[in-house]
C-alpha positions in Angstrom: -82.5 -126.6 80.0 -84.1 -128.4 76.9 -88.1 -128.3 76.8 -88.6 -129.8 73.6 -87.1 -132.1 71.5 -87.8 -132.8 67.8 -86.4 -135.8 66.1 -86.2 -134.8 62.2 -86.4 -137.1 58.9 -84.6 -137.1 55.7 -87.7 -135.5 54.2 -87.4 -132.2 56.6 -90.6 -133.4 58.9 -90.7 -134.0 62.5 -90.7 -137.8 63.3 -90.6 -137.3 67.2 -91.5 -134.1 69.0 -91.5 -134.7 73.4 -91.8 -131.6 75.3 -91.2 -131.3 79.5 -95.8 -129.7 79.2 -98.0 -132.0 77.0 -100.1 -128.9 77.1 -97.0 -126.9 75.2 -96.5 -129.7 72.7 -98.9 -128.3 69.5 -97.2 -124.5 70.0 -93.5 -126.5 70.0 -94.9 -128.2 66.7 -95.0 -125.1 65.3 -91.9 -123.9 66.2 -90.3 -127.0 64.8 -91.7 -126.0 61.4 -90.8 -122.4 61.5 -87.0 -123.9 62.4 -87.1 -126.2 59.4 -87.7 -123.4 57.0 -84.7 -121.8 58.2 -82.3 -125.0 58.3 -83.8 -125.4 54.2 -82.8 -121.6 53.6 -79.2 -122.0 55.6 -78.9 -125.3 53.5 -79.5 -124.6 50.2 -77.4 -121.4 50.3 -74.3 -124.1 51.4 -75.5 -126.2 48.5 -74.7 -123.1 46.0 -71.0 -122.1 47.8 -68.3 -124.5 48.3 -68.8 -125.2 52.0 -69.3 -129.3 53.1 -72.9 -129.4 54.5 -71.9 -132.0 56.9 -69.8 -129.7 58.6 -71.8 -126.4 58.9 -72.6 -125.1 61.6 -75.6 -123.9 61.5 -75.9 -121.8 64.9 -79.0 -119.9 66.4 -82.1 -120.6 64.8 -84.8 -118.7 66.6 -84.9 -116.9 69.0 -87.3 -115.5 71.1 -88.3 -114.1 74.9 -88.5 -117.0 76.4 -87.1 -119.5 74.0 -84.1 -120.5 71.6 -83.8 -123.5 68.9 -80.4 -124.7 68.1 -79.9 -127.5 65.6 -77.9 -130.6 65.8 -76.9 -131.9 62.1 -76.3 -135.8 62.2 -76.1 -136.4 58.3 
């Protein structure tokens, strides 16, 4: 079951971010960061091999105890 969503720009910064618990929202802001360093990383080391960015699949992208962030690449 999805808790939060996070609509992301062109510039790598959250336009939207709804969570299920306003009260949650600020700690899933932060999460949203913390998964946009690690879609830059994944990126830029596709940018330097010959893989097409618009198909990677980018996978698990933090995980922890109670929650995992998955990605969904609409370039």
């Amino acid at each position: 079951m999805a808790v939060c969503i996070a609509v992301i720009g062109k510039e790598n910064s959250p336009k939207y971010v709804a969570c299920l618990q306003t009260e949650d929202e600020l700690q899933f802001h932060y999460k949203v960061h913390t998964a946009l360093d690690v879609v830059e990383e994944k990126l830029s080391l596709a940018g330097k091999s010959n893989c097409d960015v618009r198909e990677l699949y980018l996978g698990l992208l933090h995980s922890t105890e109670e929650h995992k962030m998955y990605p969904l690449n609409k370039t």
